[in-house]
C-alpha positions in Angstrom: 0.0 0.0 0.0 2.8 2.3 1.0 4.5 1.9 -2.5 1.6 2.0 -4.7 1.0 5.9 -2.6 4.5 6.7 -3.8 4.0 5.6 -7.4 0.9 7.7 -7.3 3.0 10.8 -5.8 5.2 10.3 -8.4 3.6 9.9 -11.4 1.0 12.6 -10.4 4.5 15.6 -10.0 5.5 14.1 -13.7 2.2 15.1 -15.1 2.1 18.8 -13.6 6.2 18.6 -14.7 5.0 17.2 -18.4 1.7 20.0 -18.1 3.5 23.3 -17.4 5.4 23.4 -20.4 2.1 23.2 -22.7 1.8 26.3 -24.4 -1.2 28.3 -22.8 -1.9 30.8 -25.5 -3.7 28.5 -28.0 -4.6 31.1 -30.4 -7.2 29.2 -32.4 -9.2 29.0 -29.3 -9.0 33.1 -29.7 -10.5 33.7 -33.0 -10.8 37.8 -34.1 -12.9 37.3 -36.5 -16.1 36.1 -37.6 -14.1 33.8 -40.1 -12.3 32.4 -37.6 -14.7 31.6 -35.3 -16.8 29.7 -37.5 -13.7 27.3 -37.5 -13.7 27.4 -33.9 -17.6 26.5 -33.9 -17.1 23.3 -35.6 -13.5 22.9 -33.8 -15.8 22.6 -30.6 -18.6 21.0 -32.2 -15.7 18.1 -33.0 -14.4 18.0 -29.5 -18.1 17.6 -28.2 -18.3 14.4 -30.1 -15.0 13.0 -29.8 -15.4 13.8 -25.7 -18.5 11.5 -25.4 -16.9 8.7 -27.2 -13.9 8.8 -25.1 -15.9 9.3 -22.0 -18.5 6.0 -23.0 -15.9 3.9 -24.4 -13.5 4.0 -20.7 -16.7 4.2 -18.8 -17.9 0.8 -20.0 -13.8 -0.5 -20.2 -13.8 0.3 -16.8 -16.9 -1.0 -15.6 -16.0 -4.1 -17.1 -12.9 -4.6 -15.5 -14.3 -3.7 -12.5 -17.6 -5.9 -12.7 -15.7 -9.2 -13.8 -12.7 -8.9 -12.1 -10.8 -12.2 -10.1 -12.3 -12.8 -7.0 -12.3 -15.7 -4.5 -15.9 -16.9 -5.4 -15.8 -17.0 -9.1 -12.4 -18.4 -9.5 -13.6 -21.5 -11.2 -16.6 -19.8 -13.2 -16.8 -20.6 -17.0 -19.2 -18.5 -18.9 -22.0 -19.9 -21.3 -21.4 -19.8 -25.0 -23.3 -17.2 -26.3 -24.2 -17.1 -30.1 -24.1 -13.7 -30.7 -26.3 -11.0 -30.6 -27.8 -8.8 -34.0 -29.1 -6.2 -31.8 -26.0 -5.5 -30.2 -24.1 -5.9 -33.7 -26.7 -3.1 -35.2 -26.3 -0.6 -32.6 -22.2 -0.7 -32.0 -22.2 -0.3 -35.7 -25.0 2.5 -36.1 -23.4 4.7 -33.2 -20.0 5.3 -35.4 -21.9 5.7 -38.6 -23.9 8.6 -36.8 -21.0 10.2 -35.5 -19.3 10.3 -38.8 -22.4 11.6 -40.6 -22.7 14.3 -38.1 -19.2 15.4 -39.0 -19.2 15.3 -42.0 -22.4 17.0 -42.3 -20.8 20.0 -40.1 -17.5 20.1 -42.2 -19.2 20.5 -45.5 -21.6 23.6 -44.2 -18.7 25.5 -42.8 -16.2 24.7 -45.9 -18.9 26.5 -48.1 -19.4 28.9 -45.6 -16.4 29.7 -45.7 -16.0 30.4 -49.4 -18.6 33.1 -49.2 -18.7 36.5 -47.7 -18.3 36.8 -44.0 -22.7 37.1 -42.8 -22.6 40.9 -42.2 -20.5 42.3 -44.4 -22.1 41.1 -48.0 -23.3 45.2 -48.4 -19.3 45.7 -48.3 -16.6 45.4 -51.3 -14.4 43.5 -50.2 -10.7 44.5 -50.1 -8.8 42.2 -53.1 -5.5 41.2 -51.7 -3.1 38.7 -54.1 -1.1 36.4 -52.7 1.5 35.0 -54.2 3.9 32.2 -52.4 7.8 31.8 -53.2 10.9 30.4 -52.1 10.8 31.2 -49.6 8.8 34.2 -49.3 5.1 35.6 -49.6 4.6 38.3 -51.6 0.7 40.3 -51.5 -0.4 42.6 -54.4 -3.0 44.8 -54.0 -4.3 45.8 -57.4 -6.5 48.6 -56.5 -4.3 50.3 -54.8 -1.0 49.8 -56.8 1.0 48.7 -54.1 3.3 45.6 -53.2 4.4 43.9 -50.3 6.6 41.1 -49.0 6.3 39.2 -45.9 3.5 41.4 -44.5 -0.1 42.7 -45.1 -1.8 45.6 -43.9 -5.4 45.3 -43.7 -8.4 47.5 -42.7 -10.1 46.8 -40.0 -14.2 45.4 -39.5 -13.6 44.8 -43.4 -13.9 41.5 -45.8 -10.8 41.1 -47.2 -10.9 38.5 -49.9 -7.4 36.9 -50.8 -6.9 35.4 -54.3 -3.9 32.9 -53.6 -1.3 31.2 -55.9 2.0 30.0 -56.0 5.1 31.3 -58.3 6.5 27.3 -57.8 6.0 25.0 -55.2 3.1 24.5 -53.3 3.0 26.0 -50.5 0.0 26.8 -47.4 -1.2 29.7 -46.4 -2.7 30.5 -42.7 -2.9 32.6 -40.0 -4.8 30.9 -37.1 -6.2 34.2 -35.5 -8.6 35.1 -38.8 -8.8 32.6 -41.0 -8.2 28.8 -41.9 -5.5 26.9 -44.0 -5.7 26.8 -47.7 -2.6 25.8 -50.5 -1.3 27.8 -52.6 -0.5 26.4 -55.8 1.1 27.4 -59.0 -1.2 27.9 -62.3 -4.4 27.9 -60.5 -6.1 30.3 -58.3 -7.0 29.7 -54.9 -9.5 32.1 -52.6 -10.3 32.4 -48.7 -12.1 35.6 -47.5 -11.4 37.1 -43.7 -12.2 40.0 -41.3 -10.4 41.2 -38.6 -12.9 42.6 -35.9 -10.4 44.8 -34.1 -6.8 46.2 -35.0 -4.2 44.3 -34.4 -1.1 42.6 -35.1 -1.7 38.8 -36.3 1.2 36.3 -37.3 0.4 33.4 -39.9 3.0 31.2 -41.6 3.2 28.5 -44.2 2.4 24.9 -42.5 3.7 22.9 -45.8 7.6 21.6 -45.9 9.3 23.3 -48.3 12.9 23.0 -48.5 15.7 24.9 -46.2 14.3 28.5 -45.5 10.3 26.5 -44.3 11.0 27.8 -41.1 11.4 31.5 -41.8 8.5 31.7 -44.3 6.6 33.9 -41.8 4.7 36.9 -42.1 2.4 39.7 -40.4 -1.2 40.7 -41.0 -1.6 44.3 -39.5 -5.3 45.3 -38.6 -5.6 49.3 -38.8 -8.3 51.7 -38.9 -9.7 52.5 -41.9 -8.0 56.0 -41.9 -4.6 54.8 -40.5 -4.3 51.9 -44.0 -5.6 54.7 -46.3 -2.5 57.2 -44.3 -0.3 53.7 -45.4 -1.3 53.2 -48.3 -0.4 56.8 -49.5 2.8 56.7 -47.5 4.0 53.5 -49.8 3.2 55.5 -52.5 5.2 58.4 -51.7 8.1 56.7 -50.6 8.3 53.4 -51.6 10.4 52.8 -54.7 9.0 51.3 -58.7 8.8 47.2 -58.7 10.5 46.7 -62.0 10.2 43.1 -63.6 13.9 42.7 -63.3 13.6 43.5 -59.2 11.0 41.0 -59.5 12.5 38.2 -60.9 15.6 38.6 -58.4 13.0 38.5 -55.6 11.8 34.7 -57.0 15.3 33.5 -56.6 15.3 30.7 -53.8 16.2 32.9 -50.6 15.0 34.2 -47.2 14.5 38.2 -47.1 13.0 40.8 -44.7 10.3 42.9 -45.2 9.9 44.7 -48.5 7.6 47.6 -50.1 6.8 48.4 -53.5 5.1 50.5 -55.8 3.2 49.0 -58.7 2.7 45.1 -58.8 3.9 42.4 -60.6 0.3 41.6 -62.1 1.5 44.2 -64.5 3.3 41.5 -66.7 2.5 38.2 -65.1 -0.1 36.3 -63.2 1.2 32.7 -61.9 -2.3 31.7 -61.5 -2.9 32.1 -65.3 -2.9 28.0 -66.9 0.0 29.1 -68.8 2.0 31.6 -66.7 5.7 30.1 -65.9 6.7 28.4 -62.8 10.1 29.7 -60.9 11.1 26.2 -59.2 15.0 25.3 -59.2 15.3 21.4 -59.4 18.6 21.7 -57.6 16.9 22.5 -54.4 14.9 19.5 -53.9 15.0 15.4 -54.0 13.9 14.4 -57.4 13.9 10.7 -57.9 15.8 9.8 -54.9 18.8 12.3 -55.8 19.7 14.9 -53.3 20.0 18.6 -55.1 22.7 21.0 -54.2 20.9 23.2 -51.5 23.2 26.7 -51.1 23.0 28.0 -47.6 21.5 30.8 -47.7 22.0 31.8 -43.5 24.6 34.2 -44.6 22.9 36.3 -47.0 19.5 36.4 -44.8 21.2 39.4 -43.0 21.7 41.3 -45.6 18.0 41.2 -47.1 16.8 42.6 -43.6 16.1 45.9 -45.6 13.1 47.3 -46.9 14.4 47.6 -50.4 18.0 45.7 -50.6 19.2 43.4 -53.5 18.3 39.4 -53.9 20.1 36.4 -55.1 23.2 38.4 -55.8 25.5 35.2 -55.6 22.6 33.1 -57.9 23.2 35.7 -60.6 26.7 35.5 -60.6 26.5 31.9 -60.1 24.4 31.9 -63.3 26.5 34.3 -65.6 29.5 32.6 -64.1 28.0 29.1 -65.8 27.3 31.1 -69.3 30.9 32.4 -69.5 32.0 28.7 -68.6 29.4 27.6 -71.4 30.7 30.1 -73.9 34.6 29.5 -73.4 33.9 25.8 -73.8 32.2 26.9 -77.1 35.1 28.8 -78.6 37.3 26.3 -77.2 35.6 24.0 -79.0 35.3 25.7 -82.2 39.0 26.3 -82.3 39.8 23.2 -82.1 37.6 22.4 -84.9 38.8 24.9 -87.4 42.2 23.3 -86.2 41.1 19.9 -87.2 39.9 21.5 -90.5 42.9 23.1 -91.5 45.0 20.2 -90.5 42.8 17.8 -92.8 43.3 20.5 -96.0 47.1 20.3 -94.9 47.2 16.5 -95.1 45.2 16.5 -98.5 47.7 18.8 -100.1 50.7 17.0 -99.2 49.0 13.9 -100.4 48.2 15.5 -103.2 51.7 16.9 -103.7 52.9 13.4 -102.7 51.0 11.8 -105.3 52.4 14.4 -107.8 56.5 13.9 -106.7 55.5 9.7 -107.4 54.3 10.6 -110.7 57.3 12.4 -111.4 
């Protein structure tokens, strides 16, 4: 008795040990936004069900165990044979089949709910946001107001915002747990998720799909304001911010990890990547393709140095690239010198055969 009281001490100051490093702030249990909690709605609405067949299922285990445990007087007790029993079979079966309806059910009327307007704000036009994922990087376009961003999104407050998603190469997955659910973003296709944040704030949302070596730092900000403080933003960007030019934007698709970045002008000026045709940025060095490991760069050294609002990208991949083209073109030349060489030393052998031939005749 005394060592099963010690086991008990034991194992209970393990589980508040093992408990107080659970994280406490569980922020899709804090949704800020009418988006967000109708994920929380059905989140709770799966917990209720999951909860009672927990609680029935250990109930009856332990009842059982309990009931028709050893004793003294039943030591030597066989049961009967029992054949079975089709009422029994009908309703273990029927209870799981329920369970799974209902959530099913549930999960298909908040995944269309969810495609629609928030309820409340269908008198509003929504604020179009596109979201483009890269390597490893999210970029947001906002075509009506001529703006670009990377690796943060200001957004109005009390306001649908309606996010048209894609992806410049690999899929990636787009979600910030405080307004909204997860949805992929994928390259030549369009993707769309509508949110509202109720109040201003600062929210943080992330990509939650592997992607190669910079996964971890593909992070990014949402930024609630007031209607007046995003317009006083909006125009600020516009003052200050300097031109996106294509080439700027091609540097920017280069595989790397950069800071926040603002633009003037988008790059839905001379290419959409959710358009069937538009061309995919992936570098097939940088993953496993058929069981072959790619030559991944590290690219921990140049993170620093992209820390900038408006600093340069995938410096060393350019000259890595034009480094290869010189390489390409000496072998070239090299190659057709030693060709012309080979021709002139075949005319060479044909005259002296030919003069040979003419000293025999002689």
């Amino acid at each position: 008795m005394k060592n099963r009281k010690i086991l008990y001490s034991i194992f209970f100051v393990m589980l508040a040990a093992f408990l107080s490093g659970c994280e406490t702030n569980m922020v899709v249990f804090e949704p800020q936004g009418p988006v967000a909690q109708s994920i929380l709605e059905l989140i709770n609405f799966s917990l209720v069900l999951m909860l009672l067949v927990v609680v029935v299922v250990f109930s009856l285990f332990g009842y059982v165990i309990w009931k028709y445990r050893e004793k003294e007087s039943n030591k030597d007790y066989e049961p009967e044979y029992e054949k079975g029993s089709h009422k029994l079979e009908i309703i273990w079966t029927a209870i799981p089949l329920v369970i799974v309806l209902a959530l099913a059910v549930a999960t298909t009327i908040t995944t269309f709910k969810l495609e629609k307007v928030p309820e409340g704000y269908e008198d509003q036009e929504p604020l179009i946001i596109h979201v483009t994922s890269a390597d490893w990087k999210w970029i947001f376009s906002y075509p009506e107001q001529g703006i670009e961003t990377v690796n943060y999104m200001n957004i109005p407050e009390d306001r649908a915002v309606q996010l048209k998603m894609t992806s410049a190469g690999t899929m990636q997955s787009f979600w910030v747990p405080a307004l909204l659910g997860q949805k992929y973003t994928m390259a030549n296709m369009e993707t769309k998720l509508f949110m509202v944040a109720d109040r201003p704030g600062s929210y943080r949302g992330m990509n939650t799909n592997f992607n190669g070596q910079g996964y971890a730092h593909m992070e990014f900000e949402v930024l609630a304001q007031t209607a007046e403080d995003f317009e006083e933003w909006v125009q600020d960007v516009k003052d200050t911010a300097p031109v996106l030019t294509e080439v700027e934007y091609e540097k920017l698709l280069l595989p790397s990890v950069v800071g926040r970045m603002t633009f003037n002008e988008t790059h839905l000026a001379w290419i959409d990547h959710a358009e069937h045709d538009a061309k995919k940025y992936i570098n097939p060095e940088l993953y496993r393709v058929h069981g072959v490991i790619g030559n991944i760069p590290d690219y921990s050294d140049s993170a620093e140095g992209h820390e900038t609002d408006h600093g340069e990208h995938g410096a060393s991949e350019e000259e890595a690239k034009h480094s290869d083209h010189d390489t390409e073109d000496t072998k070239s030349e090299h190659s057709s010198s030693v060709n012309e060489g080979n021709h002139n030393d075949h005319e060479s052998m044909e005259t002296n055969s030919e003069g040979g031939d003419e000293h025999g005749s002689h």
